[in-house]
LOZA-37851 format. One record per residue (C-alpha): x, y, z. Coordinates in steps of 0.05 Angstrom, whole numbers, padded with zeros to 5 digits, always signed. Each point is the difference from the previous one (the first is absolute). Example, Ala and Ser with C-alpha at 12.3 -4.5 7.8 and 13.67 -1.06 7.14 Angstrom:
REM LOZA-37851
+00246-00090+00156+00027+00069-00013
***
This chain:
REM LOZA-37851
+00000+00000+00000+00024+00073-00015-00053+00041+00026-00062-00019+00043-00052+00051-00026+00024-00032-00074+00007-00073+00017-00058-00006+00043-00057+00033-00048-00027-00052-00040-00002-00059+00067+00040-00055-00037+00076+00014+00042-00048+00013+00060-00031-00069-00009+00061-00034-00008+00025+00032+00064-00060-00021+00040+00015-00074-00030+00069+00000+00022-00016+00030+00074-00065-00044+00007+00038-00060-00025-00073-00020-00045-00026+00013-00072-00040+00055-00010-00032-00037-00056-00020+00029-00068+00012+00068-00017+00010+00057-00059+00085-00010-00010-00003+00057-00056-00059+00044+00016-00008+00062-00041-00057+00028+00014-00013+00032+00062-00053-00052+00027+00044-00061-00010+00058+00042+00043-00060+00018+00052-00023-00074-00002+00078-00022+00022+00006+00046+00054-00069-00003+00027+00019-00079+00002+00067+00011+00035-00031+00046+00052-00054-00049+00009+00057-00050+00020+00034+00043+00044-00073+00010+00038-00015-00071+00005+00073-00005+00037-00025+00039+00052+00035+00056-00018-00041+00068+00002+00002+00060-00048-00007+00064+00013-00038+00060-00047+00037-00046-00065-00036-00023-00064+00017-00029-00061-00002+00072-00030+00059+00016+00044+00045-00045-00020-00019+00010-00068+00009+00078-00003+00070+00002+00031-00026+00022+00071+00077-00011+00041-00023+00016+00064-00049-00049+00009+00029-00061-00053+00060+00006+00058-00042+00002+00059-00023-00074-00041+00066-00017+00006+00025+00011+00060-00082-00028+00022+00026-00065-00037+00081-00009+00025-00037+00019+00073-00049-00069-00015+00045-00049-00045+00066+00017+00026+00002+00027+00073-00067-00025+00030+00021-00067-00005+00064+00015+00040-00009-00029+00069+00049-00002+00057-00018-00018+00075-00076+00009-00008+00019+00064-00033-00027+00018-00074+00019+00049-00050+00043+00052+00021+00010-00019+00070+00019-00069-00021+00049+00030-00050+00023+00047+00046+00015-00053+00054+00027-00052-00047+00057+00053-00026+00005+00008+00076+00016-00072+00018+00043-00016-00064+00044+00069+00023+00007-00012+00060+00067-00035+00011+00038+00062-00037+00009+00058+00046+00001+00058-00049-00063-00012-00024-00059+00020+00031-00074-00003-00032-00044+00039+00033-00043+00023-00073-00005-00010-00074+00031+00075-00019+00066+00021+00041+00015-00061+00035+00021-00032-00076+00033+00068-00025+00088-00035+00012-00016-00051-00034+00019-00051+00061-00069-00023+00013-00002-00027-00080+00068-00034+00014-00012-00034+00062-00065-00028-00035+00040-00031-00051+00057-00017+00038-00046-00036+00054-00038-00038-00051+00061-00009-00049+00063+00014+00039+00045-00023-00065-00024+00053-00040+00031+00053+00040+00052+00010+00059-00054+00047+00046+00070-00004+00049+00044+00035-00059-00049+00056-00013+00019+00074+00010-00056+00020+00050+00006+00072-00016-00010-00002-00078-00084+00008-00006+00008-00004-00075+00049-00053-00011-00041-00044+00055-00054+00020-00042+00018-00011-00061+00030-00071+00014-00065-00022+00030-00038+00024-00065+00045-00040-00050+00008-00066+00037-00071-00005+00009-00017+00014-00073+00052-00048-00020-00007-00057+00048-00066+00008+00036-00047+00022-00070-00016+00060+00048-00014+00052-00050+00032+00071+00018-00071+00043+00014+00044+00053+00039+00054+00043-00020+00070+00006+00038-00022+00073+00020-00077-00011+00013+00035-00032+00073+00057+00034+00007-00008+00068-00013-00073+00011+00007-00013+00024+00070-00062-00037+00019-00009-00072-00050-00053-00015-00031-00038-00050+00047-00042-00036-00055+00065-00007-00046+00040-00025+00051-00051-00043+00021-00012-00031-00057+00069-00008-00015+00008-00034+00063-00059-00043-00022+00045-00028-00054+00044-00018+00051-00047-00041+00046-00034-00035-00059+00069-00019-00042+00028-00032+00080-00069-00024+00011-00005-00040-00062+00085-00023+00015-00034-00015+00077-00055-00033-00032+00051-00046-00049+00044-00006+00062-00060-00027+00033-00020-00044-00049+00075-00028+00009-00005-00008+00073-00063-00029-00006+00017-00060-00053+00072+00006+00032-00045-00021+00074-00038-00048-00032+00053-00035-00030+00034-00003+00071-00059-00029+00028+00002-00048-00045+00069-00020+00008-00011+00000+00078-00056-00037-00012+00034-00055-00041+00061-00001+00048-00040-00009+00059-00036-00055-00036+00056-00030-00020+00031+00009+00071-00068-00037+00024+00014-00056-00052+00067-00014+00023-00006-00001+00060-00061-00041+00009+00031-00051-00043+00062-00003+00046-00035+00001+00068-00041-00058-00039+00063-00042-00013+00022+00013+00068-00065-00034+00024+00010-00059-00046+00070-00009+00019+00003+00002+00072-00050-00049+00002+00038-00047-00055+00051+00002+00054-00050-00019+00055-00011-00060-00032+00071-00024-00030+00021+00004+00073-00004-00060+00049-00014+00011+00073+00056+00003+00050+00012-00073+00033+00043+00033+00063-00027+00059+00040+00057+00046-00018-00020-00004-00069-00078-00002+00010+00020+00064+00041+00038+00034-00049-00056-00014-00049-00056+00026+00048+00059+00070+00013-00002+00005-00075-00071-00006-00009-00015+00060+00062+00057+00043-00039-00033-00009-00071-00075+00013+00034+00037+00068+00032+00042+00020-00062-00007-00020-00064-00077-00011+00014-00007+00068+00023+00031+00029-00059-00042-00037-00044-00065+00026+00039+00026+00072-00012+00009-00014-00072-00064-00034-00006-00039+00078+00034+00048+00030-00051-00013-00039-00062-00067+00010+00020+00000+00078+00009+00040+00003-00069-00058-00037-00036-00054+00054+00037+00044+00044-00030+00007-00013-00071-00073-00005+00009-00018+00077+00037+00048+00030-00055-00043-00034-00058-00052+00026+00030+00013+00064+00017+00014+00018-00074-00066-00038-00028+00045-00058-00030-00009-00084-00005+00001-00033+00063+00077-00051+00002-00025-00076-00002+00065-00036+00025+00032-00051-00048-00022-00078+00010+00016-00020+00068+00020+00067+00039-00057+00030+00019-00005+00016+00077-00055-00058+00004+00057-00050-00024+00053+00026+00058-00058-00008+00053-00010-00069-00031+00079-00012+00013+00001+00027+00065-00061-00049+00025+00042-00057-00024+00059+00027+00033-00038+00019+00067-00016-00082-00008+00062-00023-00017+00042+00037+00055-00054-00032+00040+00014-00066-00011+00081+00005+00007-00014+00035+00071-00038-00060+00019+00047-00045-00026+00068+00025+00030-00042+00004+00065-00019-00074-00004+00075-00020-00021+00020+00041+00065-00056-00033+00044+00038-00070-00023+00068+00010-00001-00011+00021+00070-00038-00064+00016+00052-00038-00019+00048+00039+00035-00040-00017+00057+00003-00071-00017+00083-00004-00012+00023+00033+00057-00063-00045+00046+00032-00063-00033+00081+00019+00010-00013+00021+00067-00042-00058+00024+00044-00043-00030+00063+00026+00041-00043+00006+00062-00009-00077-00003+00084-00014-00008+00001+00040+00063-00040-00046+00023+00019-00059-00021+00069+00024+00022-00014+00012+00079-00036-00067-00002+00064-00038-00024+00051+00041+00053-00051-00020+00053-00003-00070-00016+00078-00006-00001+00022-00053+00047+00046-00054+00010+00081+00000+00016+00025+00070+00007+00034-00003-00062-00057-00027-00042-00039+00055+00018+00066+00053-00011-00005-00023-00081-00073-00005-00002-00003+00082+00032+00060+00013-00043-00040-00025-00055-00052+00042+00010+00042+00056+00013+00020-00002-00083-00072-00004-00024-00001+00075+00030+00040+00038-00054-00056-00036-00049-00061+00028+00044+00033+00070+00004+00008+00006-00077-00084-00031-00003-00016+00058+00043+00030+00049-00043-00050-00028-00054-00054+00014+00054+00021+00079+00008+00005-00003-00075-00069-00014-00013-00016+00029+00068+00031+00071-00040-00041-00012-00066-00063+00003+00049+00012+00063+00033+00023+00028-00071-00063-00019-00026-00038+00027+00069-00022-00068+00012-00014+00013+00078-00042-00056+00019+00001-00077-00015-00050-00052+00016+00046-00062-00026+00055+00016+00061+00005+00018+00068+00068+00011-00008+00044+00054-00014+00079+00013-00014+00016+00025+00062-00034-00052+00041+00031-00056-00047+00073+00034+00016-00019+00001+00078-00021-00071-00008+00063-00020-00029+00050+00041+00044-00034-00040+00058+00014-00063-00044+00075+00021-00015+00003+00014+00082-00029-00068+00018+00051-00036-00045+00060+00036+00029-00020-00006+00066-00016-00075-00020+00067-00011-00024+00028+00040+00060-00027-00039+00047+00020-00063-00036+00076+00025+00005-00006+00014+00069-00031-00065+00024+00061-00032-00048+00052+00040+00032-00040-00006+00073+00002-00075-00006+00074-00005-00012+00019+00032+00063+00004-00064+00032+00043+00050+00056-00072+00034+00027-00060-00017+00026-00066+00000-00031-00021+00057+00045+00060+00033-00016-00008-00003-00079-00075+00026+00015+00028+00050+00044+00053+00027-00054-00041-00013-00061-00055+00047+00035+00046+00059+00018+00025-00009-00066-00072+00008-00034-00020+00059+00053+00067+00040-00024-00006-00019-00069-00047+00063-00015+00000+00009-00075-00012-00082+00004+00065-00012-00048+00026-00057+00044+00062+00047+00011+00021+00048+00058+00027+00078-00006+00059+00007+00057-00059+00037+00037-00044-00056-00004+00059-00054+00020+00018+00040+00067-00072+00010+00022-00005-00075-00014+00062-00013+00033-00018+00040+00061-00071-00031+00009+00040-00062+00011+00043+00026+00049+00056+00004-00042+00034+00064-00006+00064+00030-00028+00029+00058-00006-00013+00048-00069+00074-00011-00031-00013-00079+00016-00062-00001-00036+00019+00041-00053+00053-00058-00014-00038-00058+00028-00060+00028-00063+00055+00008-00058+00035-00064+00014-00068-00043-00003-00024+00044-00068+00069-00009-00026-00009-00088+00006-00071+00007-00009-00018+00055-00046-00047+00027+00053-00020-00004+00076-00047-00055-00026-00043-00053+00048+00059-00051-00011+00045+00049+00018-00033+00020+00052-00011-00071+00029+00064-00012-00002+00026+00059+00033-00045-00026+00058+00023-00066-00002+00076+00017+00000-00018+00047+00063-00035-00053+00034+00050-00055-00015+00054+00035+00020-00018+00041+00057+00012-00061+00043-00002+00024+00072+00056-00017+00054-00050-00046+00037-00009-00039-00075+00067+00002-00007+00012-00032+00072-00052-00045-00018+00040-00025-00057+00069-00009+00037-00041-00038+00061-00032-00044-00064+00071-00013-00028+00029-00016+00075-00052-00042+00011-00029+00033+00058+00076+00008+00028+00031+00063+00032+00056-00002-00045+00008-00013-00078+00056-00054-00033+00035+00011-00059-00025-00069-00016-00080+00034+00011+00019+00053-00040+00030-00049-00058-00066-00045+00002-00051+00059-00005+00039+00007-00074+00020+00076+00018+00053+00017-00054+00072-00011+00026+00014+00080+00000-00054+00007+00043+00022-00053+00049+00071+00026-00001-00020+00067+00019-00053-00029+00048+00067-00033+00036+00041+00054+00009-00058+00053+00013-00043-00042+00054+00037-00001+00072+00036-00074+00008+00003-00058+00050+00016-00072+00007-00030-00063+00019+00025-00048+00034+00034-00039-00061+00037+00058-00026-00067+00023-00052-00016+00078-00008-00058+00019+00033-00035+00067-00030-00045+00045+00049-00047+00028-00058-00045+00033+00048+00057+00047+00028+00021+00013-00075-00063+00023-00008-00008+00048+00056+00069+00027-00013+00000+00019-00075-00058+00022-00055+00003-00074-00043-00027+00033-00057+00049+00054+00001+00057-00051+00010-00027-00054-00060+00002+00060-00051+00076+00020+00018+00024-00068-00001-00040-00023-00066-00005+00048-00046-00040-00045-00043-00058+00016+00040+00006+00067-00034-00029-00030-00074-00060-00017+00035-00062+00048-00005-00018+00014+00067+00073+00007+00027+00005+00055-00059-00062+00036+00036+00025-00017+00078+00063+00038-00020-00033+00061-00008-00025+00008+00073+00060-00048+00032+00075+00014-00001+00018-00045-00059+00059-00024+00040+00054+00017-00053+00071+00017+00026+00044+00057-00004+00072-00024-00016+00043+00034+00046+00045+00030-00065-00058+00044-00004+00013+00034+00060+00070+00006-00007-00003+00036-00070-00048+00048+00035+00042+00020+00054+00058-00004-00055-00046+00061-00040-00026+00035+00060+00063+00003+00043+00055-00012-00049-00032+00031-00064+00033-00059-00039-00057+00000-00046-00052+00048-00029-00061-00047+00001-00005-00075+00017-00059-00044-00033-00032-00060+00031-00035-00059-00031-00021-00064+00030+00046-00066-00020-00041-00046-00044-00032-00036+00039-00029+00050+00028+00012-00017+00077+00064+00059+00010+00001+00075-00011+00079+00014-00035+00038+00050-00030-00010-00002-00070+00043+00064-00020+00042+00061+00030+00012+00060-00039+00051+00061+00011-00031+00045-00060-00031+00062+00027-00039+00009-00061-00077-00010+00028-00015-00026-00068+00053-00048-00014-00034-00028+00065-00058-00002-00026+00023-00039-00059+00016-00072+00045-00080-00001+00019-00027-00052-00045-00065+00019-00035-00038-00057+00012+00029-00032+00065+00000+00016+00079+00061+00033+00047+00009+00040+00061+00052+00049-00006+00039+00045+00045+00023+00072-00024+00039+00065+00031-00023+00051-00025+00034+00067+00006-00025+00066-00018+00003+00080+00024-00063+00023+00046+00007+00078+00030+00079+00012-00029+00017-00066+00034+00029-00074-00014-00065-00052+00010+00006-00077-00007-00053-00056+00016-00002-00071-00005-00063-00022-00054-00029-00067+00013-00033-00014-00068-00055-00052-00008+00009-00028-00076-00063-00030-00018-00022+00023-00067-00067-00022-00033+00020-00050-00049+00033-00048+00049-00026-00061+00021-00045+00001+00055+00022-00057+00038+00075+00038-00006-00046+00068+00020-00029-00039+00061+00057-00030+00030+00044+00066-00006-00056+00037+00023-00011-00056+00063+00080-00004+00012+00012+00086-00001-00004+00004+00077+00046-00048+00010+00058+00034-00040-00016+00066+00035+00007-00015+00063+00072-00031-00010+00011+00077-00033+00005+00047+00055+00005+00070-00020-00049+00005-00065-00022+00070-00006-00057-00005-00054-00032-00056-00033-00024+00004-00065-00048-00054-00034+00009-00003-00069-00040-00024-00062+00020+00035-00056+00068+00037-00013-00038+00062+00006-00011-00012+00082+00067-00009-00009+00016+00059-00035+00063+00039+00034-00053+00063+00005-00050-00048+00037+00052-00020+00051+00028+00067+00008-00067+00028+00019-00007-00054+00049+00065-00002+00036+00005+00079+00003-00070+00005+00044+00018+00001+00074+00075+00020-00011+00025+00059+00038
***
């Protein structure tokens, strides 16, 4: 168009234009009119189309438009951009104007030199224009890059770029905004229109891109959570298959360890892997109501599941597994219930069985009888079927053990239990020993032929009172209170030696030992009436003894010689010796005076023991005296050692010494063997020259104790033919012997 009064005169570019804005056909009309009628019948047709659009006309006819009248063909106009362009402009609830003015608002916002406020001033930098393309199409200009002070360039670059990109045709001039002092509203409004209707219908395509764009991510989250639902229903499927495949490929557990292990696993699949699978049975579930509320949310086909994983077919499979879980519960439980039964059964059978070996064993030790010695193998016997018994009862705690593993508490098939079978065959083991015990001691009783029955019953009782611990064997404690309740009593060092020597021949104060200890002290401790007795016996009632009595009462010929030249001597009245025994007797101790003149008494047990409380009668040779007085008054020698001759009956010099070296003294004391030795010792107390004489007693631990007991018995004896011993030291280990040891000894008490 060139010129409305022109263009619009004959209706046809005026119906054209009401086509385009109504978006409908006008239907027939006069294309060329040339006569004024045809032109009237166009317009009068057009305006008739603009009425029936709601759209009202003011004081304007056909005529009007026809004769050129401006003023009202562009009141029309601006009538029709007001209904076809603007009124349709809506923003917030707002319409028209206010909705335009508020949308420029809100699209403007975020740029802080631009402020909207109108359609005349508020447009005249041309910033507003920018920031409408730059927020709608921010690559078709650089709104940060823009000289804020340059209204025309602003202005101007607004103008082209939305002729050129938008199809915004340029209605306003550079200078109509920027140098005008108040804008034309209407122009700039309807410019602005442009605007609003070019982003609307870029919204409206943006829309429409969203909108397929949401649909087709529905979709896909539709499909994926049906495929989610798919796949997983078909695994948690499987899963209910396969466990109970397993169930039954797997035999019951024949031993309760097993059967328990089973019923463990069982509880921990019902509390894990069950439980998962009843959370991902609700979540299957909730995906499939899912799928479903999205399909119908949006008006689309309700999902049918494929062939076999519908939610009706997982209920289906749960029932069967509900049934099937069901059945193995019951079954472990009943394999449990059994193995315990026979568990019950074993340990009944295995324990009654060893109760009645007890039995049968106490039945044969109390039926023993016969000869002592019979019945010593038959309890001996017995004794070696025990090792047998104590390896069956450890079958007993063994199945006793699997019952309390498998809390088996009570049993109906037994009365018995572990701990009363090993009570029951401690007391067994007891009887036996004290069987066999008392079978030894009857033996060894019987063949003292030396004591009386009521003396055997006497010592075999005091024996079994002190025998505490029942071992048929006596601590030293034991032996001295035993001892003592007989009336016998030594002193501590005796028994101390009396004890080692009988563990040394017996192995320990056993009954035989024991018995014999009593019988030696009985035999021997003949008293001087038995002994006059005896002598009256051999002299045949006489006061006086022959040698010709003493020869036919078979005493050994030492024994008579001695007998002749100890016992006070008469004669008859052919010339024959006549003995008076019973003033021998008065006058001397005969026991004292048999041991000095026959040593061989000394290999005899007893004799050993009387030693220890008697004098045992051995000599001093008189050289012994004479190298002491030699040492002590002559200082010929530095030490003198004594040892007793081999038979044991004399005390002699064995060695003298001159070396004042302490330790080359020390050096002639044999390791292993007895000596008494005599030392002067010499050494400085308070600035001043000390001597004293040592007598050492030798006696160290591995010597023999018969060598130890007569040394021990015979040490008085050698000291009192020593007058003038300062200190005696005893000695059982070189370190009592030590030169510090002494020293410490001899320098107490010396001024």
């Amino acid at each position: 168009m060139v010129s409305l009064v022109r263009d619009l005169a004959d209706g046809v570019k005026l119906i054209q234009l009401m086509e385009i804005m109504g978006d409908t056909s006008l239907g027939r009309y006069n294309k060329n009119p040339r006569m004024r009628i045809q032109m009237a019948e166009n317009v009068n047709k057009a305006l008739e189309f603009i009425t029936s659009r709601g759209v009202k006309l003011t004081n304007i006819g056909p005529e009007d438009i026809m004769d050129g009248n401006l003023k009202l063909i562009l009141g029309m106009i601006w009538t029709l951009i007001l209904r076809f362009t603007i009124a349709d402009i809506s923003e917030e609830g707002l319409r028209a104007k206010e909705g335009l003015l508020l949308w420029c608002q809100r699209k403007t916002e975020p740029y802080n030199e631009v402020d909207v406020q109108d359609f005349s001033y508020s447009w005249s930098d041309g910033l507003a224009l920018c920031a409408l393309i730059h927020c709608h199409r921010p690559d078709l200009l650089d709104y940060n890059k823009l000289d804020k002070s340059d209204r025309h360039g602003n202005t101007r670059l607004a103008f082209t770029v939305a002729a050129e990109h938008l199809n915004i045709p340029q209605l306003l001039e550079v200078e109509d905004l920027c140098d005008a002092a108040h804008p034309d509203e209407r122009s700039v409004m309807t410019y602005i229109a442009s605007f609003f209707h070019a982003f609307s219908t870029m919204d409206q395509a943006e829309t429409e891109s969203r909108r397929v764009e949401k649909f087709a991510e529905l979709m896909q989250s539709v499909w994926l959570i049906r495929n989610d639902y798919e796949r997983r229903i078909r695994l948690l499927l499987a899963a209910l298959s396969e466990i109970q495949s397993q169930w039954a490929a797997t035999e019951l557990a024949t031993t309760y360890t097993a059967a328990k292990e089973q019923s463990s696993e069982f509880t921990n699949y019902k509390q894990t892997t069950k439980r998962t699978w009843v959370t991902e049975r609700q979540d299957v579930a909730t995906l499939f109501g899912n799928v479903q509320t999205k399909l119908k949310t949006y008006g689309l086909r309700e999902y049918v599941p494929p062939q076999g994983l519908a939610l009706s077919d997982l209920d289906d499979a749960w029932q069967t597994l509900l049934e099937k879980e069901a059945e193995r519960s019951r079954a472990i439980n009943a394999r449990i219930r059994m193995i315990k039964e026979a568990l019950r059964k074993s340990f009944a059978k295995v324990a009654n069985d060893f109760e009645m070996k007890l039995h049968e064993i106490s039945r044969e030790l109390l039926s023993i009888g016969g000869p002592l010695e019979e019945q010593q193998v038959r309890a001996q016997d017995i004794q070696l079927r025990i090792p047998a018994l104590e390896e069956g009862l450890q079958s007993v705690a063994i199945a006793e053990a699997e019952c309390h593993a498998a809390n088996v508490e009570e049993n109906d098939y037994t009365v018995f239990t572990t701990q009363d079978l090993q009570f029951e065959l401690e007391l067994v083991v007891h009887s036996i020993q004290k069987k066999i015990t008392f079978i030894d001691n009857q033996i060894v009783s019987r063949n003292m032929t030396n004591l009386t029955p009521a003396q055997l019953e006497q010592f075999e009782s005091t024996f079994r009172y002190f025998d505490k611990d029942e071992s048929n064997t006596l601590n030293i404690a034991e032996m001295v209170a035993a001892l003592a309740s007989l009336g016998i009593v030594y002193s501590e060092e005796d028994m101390d030696i009396i004890y080692d020597q009988l563990v040394s021949e017996y192995g320990a104060m056993t009954f035989e030992a024991f018995i014999n200890l009593l019988v030696e002290i009985t035999e021997d401790q003949t008293s001087s009436e038995q002994l006059r007795d005896s002598f009256r016996g051999i002299a045949k009632n006489k006061p006086f003894v022959t040698e010709l009595d003493l020869r036919l009462a078979h005493l050994p010929p030492a024994a008579i010689d001695y007998l002749r030249e100890a016992m006070p001597k008469g004669q008859n009245e052919v010339g024959e010796a006549e003995y008076d025994y019973d003033k021998f007797l008065n006058d001397a101790d005969p026991f004292l005076i048999f041991v000095v003149h026959h040593p061989s008494a000394l290999n005899h047990p007893f004799t050993r023991r009387r030693t220890i409380t008697m004098a045992s009668g051995v000599a001093v040779n008189p050289e012994c005296v004479t190298a002491f007085q030699d040492l002590k008054l002559k200082k010929k020698s530095k030490y003198i050692i004594f040892n007793l001759n081999s038979t044991m009956t004399e005390i002699v010099v064995h060695k003298t010494g001159e070396e004042k070296d302490y330790e080359e003294f020390l050096k002639h004391l044999p390791e292993a063997e007895c000596r008494w030795a005599i030392y002067d010792l010499e050494f400085e107390k308070d600035g001043g020259q000390r001597n004293k004489l040592l007598f050492i007693s030798w006696s160290p631990d591995d010597a023999k104790v018969k060598q130890k007991m007569v040394f021990a018995s015979s040490r008085e004896a050698l000291k009192r033919s020593l007058n003038g011993i300062a200190v005696e030291i005893q000695g059982t280990d070189f370190s009592e012997v030590a030169h510090e040891s002494v020293l410490e000894k001899a320098s107490k008490g010396t001024k």
